[in-house]
MARZA-315591 format. One line per 10 residues: for each residue y, x, z of C-alpha. Coordinates in Angstrom, 3 decimals, padded with zeros to 6 digits. Example, Ala and Ser with C-alpha at 12.3 -4.5 7.8 and 13.67 -1.06 7.14 Angstrom:
% MARZA-315591
-004.500 012.300 007.800 | -001.060 013.670 007.140
END
This chain:
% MARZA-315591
-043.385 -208.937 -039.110 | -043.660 -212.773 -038.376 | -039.938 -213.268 -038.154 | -039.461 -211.931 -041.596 | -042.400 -214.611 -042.534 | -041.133 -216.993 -041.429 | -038.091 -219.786 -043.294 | -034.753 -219.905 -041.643 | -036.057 -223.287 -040.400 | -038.498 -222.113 -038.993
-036.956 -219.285 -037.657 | -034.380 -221.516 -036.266 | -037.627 -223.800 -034.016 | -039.133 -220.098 -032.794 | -035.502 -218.476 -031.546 | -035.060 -222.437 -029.195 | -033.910 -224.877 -031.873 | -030.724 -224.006 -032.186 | -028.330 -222.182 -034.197 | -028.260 -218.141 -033.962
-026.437 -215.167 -034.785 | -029.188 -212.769 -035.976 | -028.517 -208.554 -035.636 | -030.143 -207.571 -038.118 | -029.759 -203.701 -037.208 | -028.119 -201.227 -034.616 | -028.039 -198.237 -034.738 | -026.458 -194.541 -033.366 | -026.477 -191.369 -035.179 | -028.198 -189.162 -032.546
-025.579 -186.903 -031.834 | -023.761 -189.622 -030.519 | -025.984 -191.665 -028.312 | -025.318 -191.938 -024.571 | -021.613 -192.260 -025.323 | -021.472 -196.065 -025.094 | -020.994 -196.715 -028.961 | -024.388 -198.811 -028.937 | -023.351 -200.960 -025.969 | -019.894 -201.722 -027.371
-021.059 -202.874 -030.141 | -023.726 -204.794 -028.688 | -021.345 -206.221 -026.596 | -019.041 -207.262 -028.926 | -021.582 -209.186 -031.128 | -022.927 -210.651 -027.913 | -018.981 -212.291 -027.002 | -018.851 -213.276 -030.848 | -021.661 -215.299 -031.080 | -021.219 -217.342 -027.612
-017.242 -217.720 -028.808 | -018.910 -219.847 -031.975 | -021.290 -221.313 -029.479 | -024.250 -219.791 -030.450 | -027.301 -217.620 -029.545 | -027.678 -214.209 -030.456 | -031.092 -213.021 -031.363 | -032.867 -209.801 -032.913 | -036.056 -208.210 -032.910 | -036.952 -204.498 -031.763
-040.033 -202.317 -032.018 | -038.479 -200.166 -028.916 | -039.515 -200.857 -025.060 | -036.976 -198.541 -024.646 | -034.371 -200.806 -026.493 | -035.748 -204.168 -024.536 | -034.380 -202.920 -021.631 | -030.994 -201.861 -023.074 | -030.721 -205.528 -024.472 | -031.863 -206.922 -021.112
-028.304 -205.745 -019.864 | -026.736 -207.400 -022.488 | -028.120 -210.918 -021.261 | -030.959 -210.715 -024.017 | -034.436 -211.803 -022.959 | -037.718 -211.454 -024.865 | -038.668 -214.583 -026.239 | -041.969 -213.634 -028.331 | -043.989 -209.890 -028.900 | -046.857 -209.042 -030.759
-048.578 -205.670 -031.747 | -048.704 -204.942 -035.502 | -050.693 -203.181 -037.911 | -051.054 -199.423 -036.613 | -050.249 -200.772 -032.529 | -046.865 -201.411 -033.163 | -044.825 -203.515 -030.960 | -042.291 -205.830 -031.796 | -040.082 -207.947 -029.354 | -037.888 -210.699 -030.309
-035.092 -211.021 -028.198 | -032.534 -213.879 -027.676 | -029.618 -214.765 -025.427 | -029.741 -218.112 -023.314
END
């Protein structure tokens, strides 16, 4: 994936030139999804990184997840299709 190409520098110039807070991964055991747990959690990274001032950014292979992260205050920033028609978003907040 590019973002895992790429230096933290440069990483730092494609998610808007300014320090981030990346999530590196989510996730909810199946049996549990729908409950909320994802969007607590989500939530609770989101109000951590804006109370140190910074953006919070991630990448997902989902369209089903952009839209989850869209209600977070998340917006695509960058997507490209990989090897085998894979997607892959990368998100940030403002």
């Amino acid at each position: 994936m590019i973002a895992r190409e790429m230096s933290m520098l440069d990483m730092k110039n494609f998610f808007g030139g300014s320090d981030y807070m990346g999530l590196n991964f989510l996730g909810v055991d199946p049996s549990m999804q729908g409950k909320g747990f994802g969007g607590q959690s989500l939530a609770v990274t989101s109000q951590l990184a804006q109370s140190v001032g910074v953006r919070l950014c991630l990448e997902t292979e989902r369209h089903k997840n952009v839209r989850i992260y869209e209600k977070y205050g998340l917006h695509v920033r960058a997507s490209e299709v990989e090897e085998g028609g894979f997607w892959c978003f990368f998100m940030c907040s403002k």
